[in-house]
Every structure is written in C-alpha cells, then in structure tokens.
N, C-alpha and C positions, 0 to 999 in steps of 0.2 A: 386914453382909457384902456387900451390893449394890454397894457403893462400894469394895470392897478396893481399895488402887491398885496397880494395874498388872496388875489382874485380869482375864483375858478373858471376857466373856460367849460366852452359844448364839450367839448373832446374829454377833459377830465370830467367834468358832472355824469355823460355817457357810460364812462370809465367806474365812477363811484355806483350807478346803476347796474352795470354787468357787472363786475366783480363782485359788490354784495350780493347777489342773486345767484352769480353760477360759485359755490361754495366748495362744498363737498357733495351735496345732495343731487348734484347729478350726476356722480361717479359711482353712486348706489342705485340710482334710479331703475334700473332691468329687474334688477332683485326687489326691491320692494315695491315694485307695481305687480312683478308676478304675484308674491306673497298674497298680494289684496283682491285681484282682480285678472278676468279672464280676459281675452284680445278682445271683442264687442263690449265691456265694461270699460276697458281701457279707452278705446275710442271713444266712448261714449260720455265720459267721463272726463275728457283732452277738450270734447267739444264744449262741455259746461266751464269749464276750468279756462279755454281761451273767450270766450264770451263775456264772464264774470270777470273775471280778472283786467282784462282791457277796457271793460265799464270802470273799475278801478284807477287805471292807469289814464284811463280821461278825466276820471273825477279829479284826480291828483293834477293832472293838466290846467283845467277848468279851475279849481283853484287856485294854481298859481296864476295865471293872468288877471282873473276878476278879484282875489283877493292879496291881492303884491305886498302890503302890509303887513300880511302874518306871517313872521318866520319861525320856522320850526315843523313847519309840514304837520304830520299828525296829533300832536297834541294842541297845535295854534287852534285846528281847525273845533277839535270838539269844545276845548274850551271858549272859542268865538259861538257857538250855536248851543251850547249847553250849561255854560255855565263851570267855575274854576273845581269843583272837585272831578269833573267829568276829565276838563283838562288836562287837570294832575294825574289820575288814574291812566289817562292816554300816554301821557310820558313815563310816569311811572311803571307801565308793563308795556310797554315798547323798551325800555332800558334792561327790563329784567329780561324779555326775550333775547335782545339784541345779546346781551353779555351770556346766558345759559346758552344761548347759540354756539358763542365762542369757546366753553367749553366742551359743547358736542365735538366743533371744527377739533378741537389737541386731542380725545379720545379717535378722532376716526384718523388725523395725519398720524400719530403714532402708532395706530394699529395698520397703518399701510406701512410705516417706515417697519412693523413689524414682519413685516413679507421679505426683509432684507437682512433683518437683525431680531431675532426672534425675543432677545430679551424683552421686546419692548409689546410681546403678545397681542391683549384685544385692545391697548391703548391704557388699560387702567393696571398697570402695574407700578410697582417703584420704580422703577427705571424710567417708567412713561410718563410721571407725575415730576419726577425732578426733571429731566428733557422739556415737559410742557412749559413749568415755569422758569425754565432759564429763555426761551423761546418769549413766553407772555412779557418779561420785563426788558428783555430784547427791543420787541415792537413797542413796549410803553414809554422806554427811553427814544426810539425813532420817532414816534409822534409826538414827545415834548420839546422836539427839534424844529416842529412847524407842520400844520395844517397843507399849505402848499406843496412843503417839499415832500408827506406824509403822500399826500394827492399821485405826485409824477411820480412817485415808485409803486403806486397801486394801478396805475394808466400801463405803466412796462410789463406787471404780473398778470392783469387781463388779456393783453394780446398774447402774452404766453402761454394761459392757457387754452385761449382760443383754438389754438393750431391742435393739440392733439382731437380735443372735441370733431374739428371738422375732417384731421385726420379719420378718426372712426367712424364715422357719418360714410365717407365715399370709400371705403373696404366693406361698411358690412352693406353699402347699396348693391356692392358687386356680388356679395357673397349672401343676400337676400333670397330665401326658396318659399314662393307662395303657398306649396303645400305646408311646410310648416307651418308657417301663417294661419292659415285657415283650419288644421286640422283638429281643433277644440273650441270653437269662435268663445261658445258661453259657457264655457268650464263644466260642461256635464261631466268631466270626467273626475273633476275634484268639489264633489259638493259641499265641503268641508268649508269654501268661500260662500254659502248662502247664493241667493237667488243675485239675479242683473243688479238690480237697485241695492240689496247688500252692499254687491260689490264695488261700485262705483261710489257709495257712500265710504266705505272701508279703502279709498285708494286718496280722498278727496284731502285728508290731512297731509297727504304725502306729497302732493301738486299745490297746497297752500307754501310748504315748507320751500318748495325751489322757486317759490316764486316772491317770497319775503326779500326787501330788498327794492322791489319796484317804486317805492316811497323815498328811495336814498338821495334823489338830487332835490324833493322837498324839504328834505332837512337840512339840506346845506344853502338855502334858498336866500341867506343875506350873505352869504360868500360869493354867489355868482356874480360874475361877472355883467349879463345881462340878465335880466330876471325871465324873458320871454324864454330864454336855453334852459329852464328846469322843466318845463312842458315838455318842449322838444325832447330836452334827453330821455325824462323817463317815456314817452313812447317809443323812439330807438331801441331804448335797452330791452324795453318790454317785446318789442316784435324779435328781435335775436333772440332774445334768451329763449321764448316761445318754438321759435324756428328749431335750436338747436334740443330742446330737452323732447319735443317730439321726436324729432328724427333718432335720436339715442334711443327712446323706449318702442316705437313703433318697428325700429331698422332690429331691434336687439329680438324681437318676438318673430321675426324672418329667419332670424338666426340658430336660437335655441328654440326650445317649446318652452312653454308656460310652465308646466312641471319642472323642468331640468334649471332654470330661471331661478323658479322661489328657492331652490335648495342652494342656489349660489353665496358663497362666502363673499362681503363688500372688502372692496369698493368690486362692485358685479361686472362694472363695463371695461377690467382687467382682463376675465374670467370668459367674459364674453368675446373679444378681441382674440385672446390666446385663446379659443378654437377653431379662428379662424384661421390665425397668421402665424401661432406657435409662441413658443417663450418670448420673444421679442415685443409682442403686442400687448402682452400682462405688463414687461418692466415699462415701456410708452407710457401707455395708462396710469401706471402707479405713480413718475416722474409727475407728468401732467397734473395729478391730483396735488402731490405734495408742493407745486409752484401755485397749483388753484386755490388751495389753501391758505399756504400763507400769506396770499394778496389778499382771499377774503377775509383773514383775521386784522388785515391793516383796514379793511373797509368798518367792518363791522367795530374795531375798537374807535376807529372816525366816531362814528354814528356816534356809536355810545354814548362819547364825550359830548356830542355836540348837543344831544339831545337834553340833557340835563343841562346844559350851559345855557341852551333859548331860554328853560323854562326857567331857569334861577331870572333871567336877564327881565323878566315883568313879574315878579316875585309870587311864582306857581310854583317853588321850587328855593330853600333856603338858600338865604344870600352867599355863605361860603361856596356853594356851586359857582357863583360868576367869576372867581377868581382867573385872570388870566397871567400866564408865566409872559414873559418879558419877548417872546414870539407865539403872540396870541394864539396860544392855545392853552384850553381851560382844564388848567392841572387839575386843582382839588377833583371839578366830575373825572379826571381821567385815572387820577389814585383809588377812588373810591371804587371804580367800575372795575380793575384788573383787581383788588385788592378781594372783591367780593367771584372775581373768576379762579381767584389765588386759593380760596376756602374750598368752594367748589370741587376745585382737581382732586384737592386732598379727600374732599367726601367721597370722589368715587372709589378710592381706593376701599372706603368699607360697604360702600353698598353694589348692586349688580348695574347703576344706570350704565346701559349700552348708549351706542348712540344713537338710536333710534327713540327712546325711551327720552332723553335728553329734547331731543328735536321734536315730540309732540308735547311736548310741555312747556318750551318754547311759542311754539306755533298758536297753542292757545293761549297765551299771554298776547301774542300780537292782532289776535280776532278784534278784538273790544275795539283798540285804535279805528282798524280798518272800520269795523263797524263806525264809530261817530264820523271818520269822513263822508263816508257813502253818506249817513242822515244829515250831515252839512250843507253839500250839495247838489241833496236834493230838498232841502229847505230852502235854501235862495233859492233858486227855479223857482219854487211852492210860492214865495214869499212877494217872485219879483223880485228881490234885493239884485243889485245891479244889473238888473237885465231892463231898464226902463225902455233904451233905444233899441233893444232886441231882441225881438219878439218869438222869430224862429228861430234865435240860439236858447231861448228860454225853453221852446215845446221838447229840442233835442237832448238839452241837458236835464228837464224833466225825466224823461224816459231813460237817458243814460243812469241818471243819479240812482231812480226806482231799480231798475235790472241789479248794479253794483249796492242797494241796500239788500234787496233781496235777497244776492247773492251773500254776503256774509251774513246774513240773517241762518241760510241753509249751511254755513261752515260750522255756526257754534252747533249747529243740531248736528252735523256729520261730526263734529271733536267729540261729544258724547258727553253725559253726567259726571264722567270721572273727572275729564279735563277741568268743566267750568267748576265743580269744585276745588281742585288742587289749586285751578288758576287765582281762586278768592283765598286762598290759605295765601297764596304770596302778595296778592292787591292789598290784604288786611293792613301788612305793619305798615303799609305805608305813610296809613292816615299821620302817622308821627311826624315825618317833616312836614306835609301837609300844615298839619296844625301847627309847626314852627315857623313855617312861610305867613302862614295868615299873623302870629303874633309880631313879627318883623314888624307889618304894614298897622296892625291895631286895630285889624278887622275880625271880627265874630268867624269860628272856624267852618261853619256848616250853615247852612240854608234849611229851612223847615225840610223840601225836599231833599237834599242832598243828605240829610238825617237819616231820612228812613233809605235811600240807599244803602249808606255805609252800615246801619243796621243787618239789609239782606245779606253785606258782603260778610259781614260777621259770620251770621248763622251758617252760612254758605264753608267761612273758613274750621270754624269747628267742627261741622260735620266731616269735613277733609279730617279736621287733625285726629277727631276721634277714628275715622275708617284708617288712614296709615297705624293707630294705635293698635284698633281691634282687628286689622289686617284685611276688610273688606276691600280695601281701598291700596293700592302699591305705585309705588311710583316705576 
C-alpha cells in the first residue's frame, strides 16, 4: 500500500496544507495588521482568530473520519447537510476564491520581483502581466504532468520557505524592545483605526486570508493514501502555520512601532528585517517570498482543479469537468481555472486591483464554504448522526461545531456589506452550469427552497452591479 501510485502520503498532504496557507500573505502580514489594528487589537484579535479557526480545522478533522465517504472536503460537506445547490455554491466560490487568489499571489511576486527589476513596478504592468502568464502556463503544463509528481515539488517549496520564516522569527526575538511593544498598546495615538472592537473587526479579513488553505488535505481526501492522515495533516499544518504567522506579526510590533508598520511598502517583513540586519535581510526576505510563492501557486492551482473535478465526479458540476488526461489529472477544470486567472491578469492591467483588494474578495468568496462546514458538523452532533456509540465525542463536537459556526457567522459580519455583495455578483452566473449539471442527470434544477435562495443572490448581485456602475460600490 506504501507505493499506491498516485497516492499522497502525511508528509505531502501536511505539505499541501502549509504551502496553500503560508502564500504570500504572510510576507505582508506587519504592514497590514498595522494598517488595521493597534498591538492590544492585534492580540486580541490572534486570540479570536486561533480559537475560531482551530474549531475549523477540528471540524475539517471530524469530518474526515466520521464522514470518509465524502470527497471533496468543502463542497461534499454542504452539499451532504444542505442540499446540491448549497453544494454547488460551496464549490463554486471556493474555485472562484482559490483562482482570484492566484492572481493576487503574480500581482504581489512581480511586484517583489519588482524590488529587483523595477520594470515590473506594483505587479500590474505590461511586463508583469506577460511574466505572470508565461509563469501561470509554466505551472499548468507542470501539473498536467501529474497530481503526484505536482505534490513532491510543492512538499521541496514549503521547506524552502520555511527557513527564511523561521530565520526572521529568531533575529527579530533578539532584536525585540518591550518599550516599543508597549508604547501605544490601543492606538490612542492614531484614532483614524476607531475604537478596540473597530480594530480587531478591521484586522479579522486579513487573519481569515493567511489562514485559507487549512481545508487543502480535505480536498484531496480520495488521493490520500490513508484517509485518517487528512485530519492529522490539516491539524499540523494548522498549529505551524498559527506558530509562525504570530510570531512574524507579534515579533515585528517589538521591532518597529505601529505607525512606522502601517506606512511600510509590502512584502513589510523585507522592510522590517532590513532594519534590523541592513540590506541583506530585505533581499532574504524577498528570495523567501518569491520560492513561497511559487509553491503556493502549484498548491492553490492543485486545489483548483481538484475541486471542480470532485464536484463534476457526482454530477454538482458538468460532466466535461471529469475529464481526466492520461496521468489523472483533470485537464478540462485545470484549462478552465488558469484560463479564467489568464483574463484576470489582463484586467488588472486597466483597473487599480492591488493585492490587497484582490485578497479580500477572494476571502469573501471562501466564507460561505467555511460557513456550511461549520453548520454540517454541528448538525451531526445535533442530529446524532454517527455518534450512536459516542456520546462524549458527540457533546465535544457539539460545542466544537457551535464555536467554528459562530465563528464564521462573525467573519461574514467583519467582511462587511460590500463584500457579501460583490461576493453574490460572482455566485450569480454560476447557477448556468449548475443548471447544466442537473439537465445531464434529468433532474428539476432548483428545489422550491433553493429558489428563493438564488432569488436573494440575484438581488444581492444587481445591487453589486448597479453600485460598481453608480460607483457606490468599487472593487
């Protein structure tokens, strides 16, 4: 069994967990938590964000051992407790996230490669857009090569980013001064961030964003090799990733001040680094990012594919999605996915999306998924559904389940009205394949309720289109 092929071990599944999760967004991390939030915001804020989030990563656990038959991770699970357009909707803005993600990741590695080569500026110039897509077709020919051999060269790029991470973690331990620290705890000094809860509410999209990814060994959850190592990994990955993106934004507010922080140019833990250590600790850093990078874009193009490959595979998802190349991996979703990151590039070139702007539009695309895990698992709990012989794993995952709906219950309110409309401007078109999936099978496209759903999402999406029209509303 050791050799299955095309089987993923702990070690790779682990590996598909950190690399999707430590991306680029933590080589910006100093700068944009100053931006949002004062150091007692910040703390305070780390402590709701590892709480919530590890109720998350047990739920994601928790279903994979009590439900081993649903593969696909996020979208299995809603559509298993809610019903196929809930389903479809989960996969379908988990795909739109994962890929707008990937666009963010070529805006922010060209605009590092720009710290080198100034042609290539904030990322969105001509030079950054033709660079991106010789790079995105690069990687989409590497993974039409194979799922496994895709896996070991993203398992090599994680340990490589690892090192500079924990390089910076133990210089800026040393070069850490408590008065800085402490000498503005709740931002009286910049009240421009609003009050505590403002602030922690205004830092919360930005700690959702580094930690997307935590679901990546559920989605590959019929390639594992043992099904029990998708729980494991994604708790591993989760307590690393946790370890190190604290230490980065806690170690970095020792360093600089809050103020000198938010004014920082990204990637910030360059900028941060090279105050302490001089020119050498900027190019570290920047190196680090652009190997972090392009691991997380082989992760994140994985997912992609895979994710629309589950859903085609019980027909959530039209059937040209199953198509697999002659070393199973499912070309059609993986043309489609870089094909619509290919349009993308190009739009940045005429609009201002920075990457920051990118990544919270992103991030509110992948709420809704999170959200129907969390109400999955704590429905079976609710339900009893396979907890007959287990009674005090039922009362734990009860209260697990509860915390992690809670907890994405309070993300969609911190993303804010702008978000979950833009978010319904892009869930809209999707009812199209939706309703070509159901004509496949000869089933009626919509359920009385699922009707008036995609009714709200409607409204939801034209009040979007109209506010980008009348300019209320920008992306």
């Amino acid at each position: 069994m050791s050799d299955s092929p095309g089987k993923l071990k702990l070690g790779a599944l682990v590996a598909l967990v950190v690399g999707s999760m430590i991306g680029g967004g933590i080589f910006s991390l100093p700068q944009n938590m100053a931006a949002s939030a004062g150091v007692g915001a910040v703390l305070i804020g780390w402590a709701i964000t590892a709480v919530g989030m590890l109720t998350l990563a047990f739920v994601f656990q928790t279903l994979a051992n009590r439900k081993p038959d649903l593969d696909g991770g996020v979208y299995a699970y809603a559509k298993a407790g809610f019903g196929d357009y809930m389903g479809f909707s989960s996969a379908w803005g988990y795909w739109i996230s994962a890929w707008l993600g990937n666009v963010g990741y070529f805006v922010l590695l060209f605009s590092t490669l720009g710290y080198f080569f100034p042609v290539f500026g904030e990322g969105n110039t001509p030079a950054a857009v033709i660079g991106a897509s010789v790079l995105l077709w690069a990687v989409h020919f590497l993974v039409l090569r194979g799922i496994k051999e895709a896996a070991f060269i993203n398992l090599v790029t994680t340990v490589a980013k690892v090192v500079p991470l924990a390089l910076f973690a133990l210089i800026c331990l040393f070069a850490f001064k408590l008065d800085v620290f402490t000498a503005d705890i709740w931002a009286l000094g910049t009240p421009e961030l609003g009050g505590v809860m403002d602030q922690v509410r205004n830092m919360m999209l930005v700690t959702v964003w580094v930690f997307i990814g935590i679901e990546g060994a559920s989605i590959f959850s019929s390639r594992a090799e043992k099904r029990s190592d998708v729980g494991k990994a994604t708790v591993i990955g989760f307590v690393t990733v946790l370890l190190f993106l604290v230490l980065v934004n806690v170690l970095s507010l020792g360093v600089m001040t809050q103020p000198e922080l938010a004014k920082l140019q990204n990637p910030s833990m360059a900028a941060v680094l090279e105050h302490v250590v001089g020119h050498w600790g900027a190019v570290l850093i920047s190196v680090g990012l652009i190997i972090s990078l392009l691991g997380a874009l082989l992760s994140w193009v994985l997912l992609c594919a895979e994710i629309m490959f589950a859903a085609a595979k019980d027909h959530t998802m039209p059937e040209f999605l199953r198509r697999e190349n002659a070393n199973h991996v499912p070309a059609n979703a993986l043309w489609l996915t870089n094909a619509m990151v290919q349009i993308f590039l190009v739009i940045t070139l005429f609009s201002n999306s920075t990457y920051l702007s990118l990544i919270y539009l992103a991030t509110s695309m992948i709420l809704v998924p999170y959200l129907w895990s969390a109400a999955y698992a704590f429905l079976l709990a609710w339900r009893n559904e396979t907890y007959e012989q287990a009674l005090a794993e039922r009362k734990k995952d009860l209260i697990i389940g509860g915390i992690a709906l809670l907890y994405a219950i309070w993300l969609l309110y911190a993303g804010g009205v702008k978000y979950l409309l833009l978010s319904a401007l892009l869930y809209a078109p999707g009812a199209i394949l939706f309703a070509k999936a159901k004509r496949e099978v000869g089933q009626p496209i919509f359920t009385s309720v699922e009707k008036l759903i995609f009714a709200a999402v409607v409204v939801g999406a034209l009040v979007a289109a109209y506010g980008l029209y009348d300019g209320f509303l920008t992306l």
